[in-house]
N, C-alpha and C positions, 0 to 999 in steps of 0.2 A: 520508205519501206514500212512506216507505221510502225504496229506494232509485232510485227517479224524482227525486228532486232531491239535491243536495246545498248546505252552505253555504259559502262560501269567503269570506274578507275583501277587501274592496275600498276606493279610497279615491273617495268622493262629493264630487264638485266642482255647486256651486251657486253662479255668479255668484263673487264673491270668496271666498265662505267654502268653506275645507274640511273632510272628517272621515270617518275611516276605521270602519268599521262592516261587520258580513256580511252578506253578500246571497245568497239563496238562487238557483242556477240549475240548469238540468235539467240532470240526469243523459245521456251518450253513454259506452255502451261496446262491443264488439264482443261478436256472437252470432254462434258456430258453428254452423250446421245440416247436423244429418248425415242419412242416410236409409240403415236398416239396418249403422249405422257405419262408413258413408263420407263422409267432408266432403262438405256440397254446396255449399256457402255462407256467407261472410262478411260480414253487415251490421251496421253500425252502428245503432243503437239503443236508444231509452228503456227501462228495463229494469220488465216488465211487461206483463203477458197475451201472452210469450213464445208459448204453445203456441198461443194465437189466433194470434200472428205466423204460427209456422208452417206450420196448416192455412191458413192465406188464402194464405203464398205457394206452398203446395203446388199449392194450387185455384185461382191464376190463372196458373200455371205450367204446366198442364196433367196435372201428376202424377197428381193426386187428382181425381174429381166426389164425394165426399162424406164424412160422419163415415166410415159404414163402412170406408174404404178406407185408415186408418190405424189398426194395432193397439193401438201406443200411443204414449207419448212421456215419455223421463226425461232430470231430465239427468243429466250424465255428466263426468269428466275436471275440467278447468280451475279448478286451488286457483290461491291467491295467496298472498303471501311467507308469510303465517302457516299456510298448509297447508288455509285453509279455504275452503270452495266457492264459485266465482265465481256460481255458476250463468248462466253465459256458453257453454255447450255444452249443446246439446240434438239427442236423437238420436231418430228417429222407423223406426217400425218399421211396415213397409208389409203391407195383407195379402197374402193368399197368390195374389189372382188378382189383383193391382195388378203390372204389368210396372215394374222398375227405372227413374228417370227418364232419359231421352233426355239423351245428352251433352252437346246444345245447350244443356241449364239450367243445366249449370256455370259459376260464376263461374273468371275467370282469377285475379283479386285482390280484396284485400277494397275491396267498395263503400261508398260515403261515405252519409252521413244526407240526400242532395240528391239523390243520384243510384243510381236501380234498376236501368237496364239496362244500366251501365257495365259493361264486364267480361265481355259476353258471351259463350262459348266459340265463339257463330258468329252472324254477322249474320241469318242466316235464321230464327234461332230467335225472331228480335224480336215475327215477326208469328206469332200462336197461332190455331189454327184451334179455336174453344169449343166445348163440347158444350152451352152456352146459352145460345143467338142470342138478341140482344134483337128483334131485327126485328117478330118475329110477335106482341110483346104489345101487344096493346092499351088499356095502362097510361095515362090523362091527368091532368093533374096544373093546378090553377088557376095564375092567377099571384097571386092573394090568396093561396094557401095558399105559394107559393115565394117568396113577400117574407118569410115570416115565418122560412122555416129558418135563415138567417144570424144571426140574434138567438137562436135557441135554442140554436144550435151552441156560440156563445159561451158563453152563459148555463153549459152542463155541461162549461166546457174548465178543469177544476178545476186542472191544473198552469201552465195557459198567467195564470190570474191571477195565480199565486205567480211565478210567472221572465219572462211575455211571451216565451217562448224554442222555441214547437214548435208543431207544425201540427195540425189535427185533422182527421177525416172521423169522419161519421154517416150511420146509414141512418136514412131517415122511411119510411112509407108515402105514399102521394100523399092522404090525406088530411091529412099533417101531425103524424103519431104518430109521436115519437122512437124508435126503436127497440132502439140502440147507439150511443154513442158512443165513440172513443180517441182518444189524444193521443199523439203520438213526432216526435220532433228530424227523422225522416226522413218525407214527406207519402208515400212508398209504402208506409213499415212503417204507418203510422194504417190505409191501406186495406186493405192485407193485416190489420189486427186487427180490423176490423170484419168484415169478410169471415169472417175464421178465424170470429169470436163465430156467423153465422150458420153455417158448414157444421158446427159442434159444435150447433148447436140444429135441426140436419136444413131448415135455411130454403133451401139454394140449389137450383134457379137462384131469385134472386132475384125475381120476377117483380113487378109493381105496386109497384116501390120507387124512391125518387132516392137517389143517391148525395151528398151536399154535403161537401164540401173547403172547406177555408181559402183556401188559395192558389191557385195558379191550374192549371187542368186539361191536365197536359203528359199525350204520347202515353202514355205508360206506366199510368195512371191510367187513359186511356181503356179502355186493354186489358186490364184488372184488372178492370174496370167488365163489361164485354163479354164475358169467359171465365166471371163469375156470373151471368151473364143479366140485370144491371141495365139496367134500357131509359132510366134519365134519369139523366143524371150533372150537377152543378151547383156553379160555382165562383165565387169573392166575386173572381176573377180571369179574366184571361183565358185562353184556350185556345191553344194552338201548331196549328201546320199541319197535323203529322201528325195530331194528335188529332183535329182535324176531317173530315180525312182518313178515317181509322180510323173514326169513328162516322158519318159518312157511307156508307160502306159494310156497316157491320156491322148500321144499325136503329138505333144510339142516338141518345138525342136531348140535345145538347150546350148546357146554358146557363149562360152565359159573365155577368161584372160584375156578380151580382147582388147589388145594394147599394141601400136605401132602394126604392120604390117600382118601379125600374126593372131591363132586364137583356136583352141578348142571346141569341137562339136562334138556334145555328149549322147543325143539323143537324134532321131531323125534327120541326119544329114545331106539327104538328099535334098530338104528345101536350100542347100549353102551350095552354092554354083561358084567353082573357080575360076577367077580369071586369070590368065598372063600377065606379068607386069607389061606395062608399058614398054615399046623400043626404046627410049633415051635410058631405062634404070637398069635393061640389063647387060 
């Protein structure tokens, strides 16, 4: 796993007995994103499929709609005490007809692994106008086929079984085909690397996909969701208001606890088609 985890010594308390032994947990360290070698941003995060990080946050940032629109991406700068590469800066070089990004996407300071839109350089910039509205797909998705993604999600969250320590998002297709999975300490960086994996494999806007999350579907998520043209986004949690909010108006369609058999749809429910259980369960 490199350096997505690390080990460190702990002391294990079980009822009366103790005993000190290492335990593996994920790796948090800070990634600089610059664009054409100006800072643009400081988040925290798992270290790995960095340059997915950064097209996904380019592309739900409004920078970027696609591979083409970034020339390349190396990194750069950032040694540590011994003179050797953190690879902790990465600097992305925009093409030639991509306009500089919009002030608003500046962070003011570095953002934490819980929170993406802290920091903003301006409130306004929260809300993004997409170039790929989910509204008009006509994407449906069973609820036989969305019982099952919470199980698979886990099933490929290769780091989250060694530490139990970070969040995931996957894209499915609405028939239930995995697509991509990533895992990072931050539930924005996961979807910005899922996202990134698809605008490198030419797949955005999104279209006939669900989004599923670990944890629960705050605004931010929605809107990342919404600037790929994802039309169904789905969480083992609950939803916040804005987010409701936000896919409410945008076309997306928001389902919320879904856990064993059951689950909320907050927004658009028309793309969630019920099935019958099976003959042998009822």
């Amino acid at each position: 796993m490199g350096r997505a985890t690390v080990r460190r010594p702990v002391v294990r308390i079980r009822g009366p007995h103790r005993s000190s032994r290492p335990d593996t947990v994920v790796a948090e360290e800070p990634l600089e994103l610059r664009v054409c070698g100006k800072a643009l941003a400081v988040t925290m995060r798992t270290p790995g499929h960095d340059v997915e990080l950064a097209h996904g946050f380019l592309a739900t940032e409004g920078v970027i709609g696609g591979r083409d629109d970034i020339l390349a991406a190396r990194y750069c700068d950032g040694v540590d005490d011994e003179g050797l590469n953190t690879y902790n800066v990465l600097d992305l070089a925009l093409a030639a007809h991509v306009p500089p990004p919009d002030p608003g996407v500046e962070r003011n300071f570095y953002t934490t692994s819980s929170c993406g839109v802290c920091g903003k350089a301006s409130l306004d910039a929260v809300r993004l106008k997409t170039r790929h509205s989910p509204g008009a797909d006509g994407a449906t998705v069973t609820t036989t086929v969305l019982t099952t993604l919470p199980d698979t999600l886990r099933e490929h969250q290769r780091i989250f079984a060694s530490t139990g320590g970070l969040h995931a998002a996957a894209l499915f297709d609405t028939d239930g085909t995995l697509l991509a999975v990533r895992e990072d300490v931050g539930r924005h960086n996961a979807v910005d690397k899922v996202i990134g994996w698809a605008v490198l494999e030419g797949r955005v806007p999104l279209t006939g996909t669900v989004l599923m999350v670990s944890g629960r579907a705050s605004f931010e998520l929605a809107q990342k969701a919404v600037m790929a043209g994802i039309p169904i986004l789905a969480a083992v949690s609950a939803p916040s208001s804005l987010a409701v909010d936000l896919a409410d108006e945008s076309g997306l369609t928001v389902v919320g606890f879904l856990r064993g058999d059951g689950m909320n749809v907050y927004t658009h429910a028309h793309r969630v088609i019920s099935e019958p259980p099976p003959d042998d369960a009822r």
